[in-house]
C-alpha positions, 0 to 999 in steps of 0.5 A, a space after each residue: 963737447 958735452 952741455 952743461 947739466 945745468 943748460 940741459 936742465 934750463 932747455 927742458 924747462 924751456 920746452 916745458 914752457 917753464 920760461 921763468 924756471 929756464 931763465 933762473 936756471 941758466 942764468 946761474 950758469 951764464 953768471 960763473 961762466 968766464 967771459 972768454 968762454 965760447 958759449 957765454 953768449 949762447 947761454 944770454 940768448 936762450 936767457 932772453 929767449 926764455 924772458 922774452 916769452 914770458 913777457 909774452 905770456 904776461 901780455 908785456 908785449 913790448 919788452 917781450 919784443 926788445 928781448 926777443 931782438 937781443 936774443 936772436 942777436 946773440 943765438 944767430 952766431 951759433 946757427 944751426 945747432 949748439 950743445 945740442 939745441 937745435 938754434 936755427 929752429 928756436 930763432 925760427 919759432 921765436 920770430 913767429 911770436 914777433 
């Protein structure tokens, strides 16, 4: 199944370090998402991955910290790869924030 324009858009933000952009991006995707759609959570956990990081940059280290736990905690489920995002490698490099 081919990703969403719009999660690709948001992935090439994040990998950009845009993580405002990214969040604004795929949480406008995640809001029309039905609740029943497979990819829901992955779409909330690249969000709060995006979020968490830049409460990091902002020095909020422990929101930064409780969005990076739900984060992993959405994306775990969709180890190791999802609509073409390498998830086991975005966990891995998130935990070494934390």
């Amino acid at each position: 199944m081919a990703a969403d324009l719009r999660f690709v858009k948001g992935l090439h933000l994040f990998n950009d370090k845009e993580y405002f952009e990214c969040h604004e991006v795929i949480e406008e995707l995640w809001l029309k998402t039905p609740s029943e759609d497979p990819w829901r959570d992955l779409y909330k956990g690249v969000i709060q991955a995006a979020a968490s990081l830049y409460q990091f940059d902002r020095g909020i280290h422990s929101g930064a910290q409780g969005l990076h736990r739900s984060s992993v905690g959405y994306l775990a489920k969709y180890k190791p790869q999802a609509l073409g995002l390498n998830v086991e490698r975005l966990i891995d490099e998130l935990n070494k924030f934390y």
